[in-house]
N, C-alpha and C positions, 0 to 999 in steps of 0.2 A: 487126728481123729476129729468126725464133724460134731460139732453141739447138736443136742437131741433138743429140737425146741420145744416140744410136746414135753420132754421129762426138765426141761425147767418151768413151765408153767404149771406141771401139776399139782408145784408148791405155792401157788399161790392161793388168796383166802377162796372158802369152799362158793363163794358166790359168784366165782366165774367158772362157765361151765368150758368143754375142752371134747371137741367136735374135730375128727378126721384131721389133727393138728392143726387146728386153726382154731385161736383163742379170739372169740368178739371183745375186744379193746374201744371204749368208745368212751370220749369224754366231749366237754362241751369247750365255747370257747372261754380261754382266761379259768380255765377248771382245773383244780388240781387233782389227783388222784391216789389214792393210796393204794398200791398194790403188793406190799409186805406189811403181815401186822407189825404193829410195834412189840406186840409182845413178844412173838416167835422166839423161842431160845436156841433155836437153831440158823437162823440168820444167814450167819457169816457160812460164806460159798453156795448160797441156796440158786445164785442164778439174779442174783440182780442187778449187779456189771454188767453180766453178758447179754441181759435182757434189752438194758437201757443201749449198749454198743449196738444192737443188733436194732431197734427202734430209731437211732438216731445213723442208721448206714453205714458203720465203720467197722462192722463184723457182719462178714458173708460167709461165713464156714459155719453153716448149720444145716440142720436137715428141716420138712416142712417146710411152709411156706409165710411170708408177711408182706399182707393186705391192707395198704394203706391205699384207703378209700376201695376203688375200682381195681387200682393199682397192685401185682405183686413186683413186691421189690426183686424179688431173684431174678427177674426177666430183663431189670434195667442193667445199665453198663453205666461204669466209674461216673464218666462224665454227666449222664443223667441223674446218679444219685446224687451230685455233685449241684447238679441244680435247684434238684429237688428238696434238701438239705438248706438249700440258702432263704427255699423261697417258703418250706414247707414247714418246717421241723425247725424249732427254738433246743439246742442243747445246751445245758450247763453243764460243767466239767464240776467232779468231787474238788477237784484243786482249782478253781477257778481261773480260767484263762484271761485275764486282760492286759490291758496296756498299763503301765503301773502311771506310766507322766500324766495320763490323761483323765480329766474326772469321771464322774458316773454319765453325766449326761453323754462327753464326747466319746467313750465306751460304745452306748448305746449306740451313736450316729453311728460311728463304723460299719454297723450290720447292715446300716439302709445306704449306705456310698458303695457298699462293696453288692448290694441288687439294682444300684442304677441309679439311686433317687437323687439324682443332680442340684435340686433347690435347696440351697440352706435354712431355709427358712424352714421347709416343710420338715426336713428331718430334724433341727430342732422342737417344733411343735409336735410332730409324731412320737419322737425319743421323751420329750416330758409328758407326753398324754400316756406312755407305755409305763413308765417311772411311777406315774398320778395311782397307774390300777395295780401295781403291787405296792403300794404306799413307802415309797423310796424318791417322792418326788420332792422332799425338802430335803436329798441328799445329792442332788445334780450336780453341785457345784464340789461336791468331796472328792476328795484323791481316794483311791482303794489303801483300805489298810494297810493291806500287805504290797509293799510295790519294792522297788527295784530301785526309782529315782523318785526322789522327796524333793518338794518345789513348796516354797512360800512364795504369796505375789503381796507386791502393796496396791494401794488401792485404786490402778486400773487395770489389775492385775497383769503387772505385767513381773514376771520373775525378778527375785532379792538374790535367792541363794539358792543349791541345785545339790545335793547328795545324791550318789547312788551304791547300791548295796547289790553284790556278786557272794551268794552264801558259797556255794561252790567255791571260788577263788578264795575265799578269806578273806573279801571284801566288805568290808562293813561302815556304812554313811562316808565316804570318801565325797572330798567335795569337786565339784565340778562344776565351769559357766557358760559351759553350749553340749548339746547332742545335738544329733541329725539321725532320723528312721525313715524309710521309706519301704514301702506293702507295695507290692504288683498287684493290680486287679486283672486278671485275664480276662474277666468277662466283660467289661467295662473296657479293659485295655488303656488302662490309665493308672497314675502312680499316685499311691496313696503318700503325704508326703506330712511329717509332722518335722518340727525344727523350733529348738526352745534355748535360748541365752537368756543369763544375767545383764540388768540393767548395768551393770557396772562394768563388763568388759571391756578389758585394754582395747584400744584397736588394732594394736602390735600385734595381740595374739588373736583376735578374730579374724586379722589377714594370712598367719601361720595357721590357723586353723583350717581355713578354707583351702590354703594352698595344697594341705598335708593329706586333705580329706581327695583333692582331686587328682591328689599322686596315688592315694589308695585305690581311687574308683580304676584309673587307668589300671591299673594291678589287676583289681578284681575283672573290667572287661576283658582282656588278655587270657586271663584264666577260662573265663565263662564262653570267651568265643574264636580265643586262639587267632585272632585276627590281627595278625602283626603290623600291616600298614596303616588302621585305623588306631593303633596304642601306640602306634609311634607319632601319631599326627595330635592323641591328646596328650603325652609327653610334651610336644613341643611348644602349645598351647601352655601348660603347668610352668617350663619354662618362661614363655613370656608371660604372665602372670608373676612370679617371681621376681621377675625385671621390672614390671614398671612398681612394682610396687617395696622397691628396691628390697627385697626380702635374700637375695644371695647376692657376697659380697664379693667381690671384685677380687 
């Protein structure tokens, strides 16, 4: 059944009016907006998930129409909303989506590497001038509260010690002295690539490490492309790698 978007808006405060299903929505830049009272005791399923889903392009199964700008959205297709979303529209998630390893500031960067912005420099300065106007800019260097993998550094910062937390599993602060992530950019066409060890790592096991991670990757391209002469050429690669680094034994 489609969302009536006309009968989620008409709970909103009596100060916006509600015209041929089409609600004028208009804020300024860096504007917040309130568009459920706080009082309402009726709140909960009034339409305000579905409102923000459908504002932020991830719900199309509604009736009416949403005019962003010139723009109606129902005319675009995935991949334009897809742009449009990157370049257009700031979403925050109720549960917040971030990277748990990475601080507030490098958070931020991610948005502007994944629209193109190549200089580091810029998206540093961009990311803390963004942080400066919601007043979060002397929290740049914080880990998110809630994360996954807890990182102390000494002082140039480079990792001491590395926990990570799996609530799902039954994982809880388990320690650990290397991860490797890697993000696909399609639009960019380039990999997004993060990689964090403890200063103290054997080399024993950062050379099993590396070895074990390039027996998985061979794994996983086989899977993803079924391409049997290219997985048997990184196999034998993974072997040699094991050899000079006398890692299997005779």
């Amino acid at each position: 059944m489609k969302r009536m978007l006309l009968g989620v808006l008409i709970l909103f405060q009596s100060c916006y009016t509600v015209e041929r299903n089409c609600l004028p929505f208009h804020t300024g830049t860096f504007e917040f907006t309130q568009i459920i009272k706080n009082t309402c005791n009726q709140c909960s399923g009034s339409g305000k998930s579905t409102l923000l889903n459908i504002l932020g392009g991830f719900d199309r199964d509604y009736a009416g129409n949403f005019m962003l700008g010139e723009e109606n959205m129902r005319d675009k297709t995935e991949r334009e909303i897809d742009t449009i979303r990157k370049r257009r529209i700031g979403f925050v998630f109720q549960h917040y989506v971030l990277l748990n390893n990475l601080t507030v500031l490098e958070n931020v960067e991610i948005a502007l590497r994944v629209i193109g912005v190549v200089s580091a420099g810029s998206r540093k300065r961009a990311s803390l001038h963004a942080l400066k106007l919601v007043g979060l800019r002397e929290h740049a260097d914080n880990l998110p509260v809630m994360k996954a993998i807890k990182r102390s550094l000494d002082e140039n910062n480079i990792p001491e010690n590395m926990n990570w937390t799996a609530e799902d599993g039954g994982i809880s602060r388990q320690e650990t002295k290397a991860m490797l992530l890697s993000l696909w950019n399609s639009e960019a066409q380039e990999t997004l690539k993060i990689d964090l060890w403890v200063k103290d790592m054997p080399m024993d096991q950062m050379q099993l490490f590396f070895h074990q991670t390039l027996v998985s990757l061979s794994d996983t391209f086989y899977e993803a492309t079924k391409d049997e002469k290219m997985t048997a050429t990184m196999k034998d690669f993974c072997d040699y790698f094991a050899e000079k680094l006398k890692l299997k034994k005779d």
